[in-house]
N, C-alpha and C positions, 0 to 999 in steps of 0.2 A: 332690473330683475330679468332673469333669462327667462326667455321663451316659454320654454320647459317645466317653470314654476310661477307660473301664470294661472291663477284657476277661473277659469270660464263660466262654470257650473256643470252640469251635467245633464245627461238627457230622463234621468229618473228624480232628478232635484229640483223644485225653479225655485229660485232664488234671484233678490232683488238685485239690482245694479248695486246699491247702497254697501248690501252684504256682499258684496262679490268684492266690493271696492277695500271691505273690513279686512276679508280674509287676504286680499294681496298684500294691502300695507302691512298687514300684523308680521306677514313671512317675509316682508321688505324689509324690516323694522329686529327682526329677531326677536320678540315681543309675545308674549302668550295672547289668542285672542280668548276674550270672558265675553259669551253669549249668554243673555237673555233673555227670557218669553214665557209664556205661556206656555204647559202643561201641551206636547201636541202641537205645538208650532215646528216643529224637526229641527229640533236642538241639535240633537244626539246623531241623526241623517246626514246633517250638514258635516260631519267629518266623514261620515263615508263618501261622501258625493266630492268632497277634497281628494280624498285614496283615492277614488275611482277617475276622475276628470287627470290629475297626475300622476298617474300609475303608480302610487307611492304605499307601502305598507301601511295597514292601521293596526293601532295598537291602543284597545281599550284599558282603561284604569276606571274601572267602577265602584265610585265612591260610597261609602255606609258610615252609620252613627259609631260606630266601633273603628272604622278607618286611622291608620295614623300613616306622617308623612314615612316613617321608616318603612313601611311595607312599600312604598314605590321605588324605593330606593334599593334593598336586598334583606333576606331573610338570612338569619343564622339559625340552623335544626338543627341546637341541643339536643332535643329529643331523639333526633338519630344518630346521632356521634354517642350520645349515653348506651344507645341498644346497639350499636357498632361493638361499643369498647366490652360491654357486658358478655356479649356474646362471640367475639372475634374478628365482626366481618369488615375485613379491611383492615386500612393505617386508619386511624384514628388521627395520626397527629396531622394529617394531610386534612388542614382547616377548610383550606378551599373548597375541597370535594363538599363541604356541609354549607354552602353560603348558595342563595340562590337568588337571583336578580329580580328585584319586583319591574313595576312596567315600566318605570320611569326608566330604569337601570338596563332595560329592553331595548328602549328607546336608544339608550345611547351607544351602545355598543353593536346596534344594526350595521350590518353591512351597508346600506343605501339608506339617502336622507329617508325618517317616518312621520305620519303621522300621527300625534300623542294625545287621546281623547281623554281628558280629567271630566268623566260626568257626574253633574250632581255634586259639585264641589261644596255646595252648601247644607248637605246633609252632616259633614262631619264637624269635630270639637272647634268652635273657633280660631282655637291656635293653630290649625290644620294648615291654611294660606300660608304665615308666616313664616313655617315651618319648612316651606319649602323654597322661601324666597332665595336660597344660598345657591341653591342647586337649578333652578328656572335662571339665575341669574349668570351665574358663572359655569353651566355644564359640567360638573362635575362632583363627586363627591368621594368621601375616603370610608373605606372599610377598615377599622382598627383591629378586627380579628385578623388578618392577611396583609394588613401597612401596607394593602394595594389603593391606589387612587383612580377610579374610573372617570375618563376622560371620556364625554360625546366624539366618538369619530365625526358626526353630524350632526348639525344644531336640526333638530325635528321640527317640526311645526305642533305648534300646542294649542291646540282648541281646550276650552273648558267649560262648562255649564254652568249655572245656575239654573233655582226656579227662585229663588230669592225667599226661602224659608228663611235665613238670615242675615244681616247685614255681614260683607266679608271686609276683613282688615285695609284700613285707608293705604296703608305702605306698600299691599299685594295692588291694591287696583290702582297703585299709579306707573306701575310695571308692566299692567296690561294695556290694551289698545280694546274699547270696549260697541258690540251694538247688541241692541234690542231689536230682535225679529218681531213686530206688530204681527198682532192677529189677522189672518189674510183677509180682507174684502172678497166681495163674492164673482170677480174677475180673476180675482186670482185663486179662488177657495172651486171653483170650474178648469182651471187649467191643471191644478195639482189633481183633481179625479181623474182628469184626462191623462194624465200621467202613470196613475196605477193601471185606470182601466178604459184603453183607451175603445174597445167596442161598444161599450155601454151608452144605450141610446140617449143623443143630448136632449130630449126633453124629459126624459127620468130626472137627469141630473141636475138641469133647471128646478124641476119642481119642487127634488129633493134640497136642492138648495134653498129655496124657499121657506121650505118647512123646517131646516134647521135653525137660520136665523130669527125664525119666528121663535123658537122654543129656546135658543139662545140671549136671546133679545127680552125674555118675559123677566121682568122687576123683583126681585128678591129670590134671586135661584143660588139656591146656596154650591151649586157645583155645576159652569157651566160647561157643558158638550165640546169636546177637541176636536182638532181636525182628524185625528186617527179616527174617533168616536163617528163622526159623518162618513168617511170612506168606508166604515165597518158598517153603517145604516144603508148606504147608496148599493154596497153589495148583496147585500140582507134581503132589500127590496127586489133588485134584480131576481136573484135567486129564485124567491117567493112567487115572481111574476106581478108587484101590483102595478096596475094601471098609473100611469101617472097624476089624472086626475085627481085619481083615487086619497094623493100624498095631502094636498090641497084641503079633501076636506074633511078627513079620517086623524093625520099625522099617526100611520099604521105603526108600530115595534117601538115605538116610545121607550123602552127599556133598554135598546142600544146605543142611545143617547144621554140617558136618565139615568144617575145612579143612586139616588138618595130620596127614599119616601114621600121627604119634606117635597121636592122637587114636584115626584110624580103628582102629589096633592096638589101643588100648583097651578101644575096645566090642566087637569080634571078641573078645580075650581077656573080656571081662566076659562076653557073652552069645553067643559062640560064633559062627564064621562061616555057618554053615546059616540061623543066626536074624536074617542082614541081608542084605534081598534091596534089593541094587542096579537088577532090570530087571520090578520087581513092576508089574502092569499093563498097560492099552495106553492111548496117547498118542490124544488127542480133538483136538490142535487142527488 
């Protein structure tokens, strides 16, 4: 592989050797990579941090329960050709002017190789994977309103998500080249703060570390705490001014961690309501 399509990581991403090794093979390989993880693991970061380390364009495809694969492909607006024809405006019979390229179809006809992010690929119909297996395979696809066949100038690089709401079709994942981002340990769940925020004093961010794992770590938590969710507590605290001590033996704003009653009930019954100060501090900004 050239030089030049070689991804490193970036200085706003760390990312393991493991995953670094993912994303080169996959673009070696021609190959969509399908990532995995946990809610908050930087699924969805990891293709920007691909554009951003290869100066290469991104190009999001954000997937929903309504999603089908013909929207990544191109849209036909009847509904504007109908009020074109009704009302005058224009050639109507000039089909093309009404066909619009969804992102896959973005992807391929970019001027310079992109990057093509499918997020949440498991949010939509099952047949969804499948459905696109024509077009991930062979770059291209055919529009029968216009008998034009659009051909990738470039083969993209194809990141895609899951959170694994659903199992996806055996036939798409043997086309992919697959890893699982592990939940970071707390060596690396310090260098990713140090990353957003890199003046933030490091015994804030120990202690806050601490206190996450403890509240992540408690036995029947029906929703547990992301890594955005801590980055969003460590600034919180800052902000606030608490003491670091303070994190230790308060676990102060519980709420930017916690999102679910059941949950809060939890740590209250574990460590006692006295011992979770919801309005610890004063606000700086």
């Amino acid at each position: 592989m050239e030089r030049n399509n070689h991804y490193q990581g970036s200085s706003k991403y760390i990312a393991s050797s493991e995953l670094i090794n993912a994303v080169n093979v996959a673009a070696a390989l021609n190959r969509p990579l399908l990532i995995k993880g946990e809610p908050g693991t930087g699924k969805t970061m990891l293709a920007q941090s691909i554009a951003d380390d290869l100066k290469m364009n991104l190009i999001i495809w954000n997937i929903k329960s309504t999603t089908k694969a013909q929207d990544g492909l191109y849209v036909y607006d009847t509904v504007q050709r109908l009020y074109d024809s009704q009302f005058g405006e224009g050639n109507v019979r000039d089909i093309k002017k009404y066909i619009k390229l969804g992102k896959l179809g973005e992807a391929f006809v970019s001027e310079e190789r992109a990057i093509l992010l499918i997020d949440e690929i498991d949010k939509a119909d099952i047949e969804f994977p499948n459905d696109l297996l024509w077009e991930l395979d062979q770059m291209n696809f055919y529009i029968p309103e216009t008998g034009e066949t659009i051909i990738a100038r470039h083969r993209p690089i194809v990141i895609i998500t899951s959170n694994a709401e659903k199992e996806l079709p055996d036939a798409f994942l043997r086309r992919c080249i697959f890893h699982y981002i592990a939940f970071p340990d707390e060596t690396m769940m310090a260098k990713i703060i140090k990353v957003h925020y890199p003046d933030l004093d490091s015994k804030l961010i120990q202690y806050a570390i601490n206190g996450f794992y403890k509240i992540r770590n408690l036995p029947g938590l029906q929703k547990k705490p992301s890594t955005s969710e801590l980055l969003d507590w460590v600034r919180a605290l800052a902000i606030c001014g608490i003491e670091p001590g303070l994190i230790e033996k308060e676990l102060p704003l519980p709420g930017i961690l916690l999102k679910k009653d059941n949950d809060m009930a939890l740590l209250k019954r574990k460590y006692g309501g006295s011992a979770i100060n919801t309005h610890a501090g004063h606000w700086r900004g």
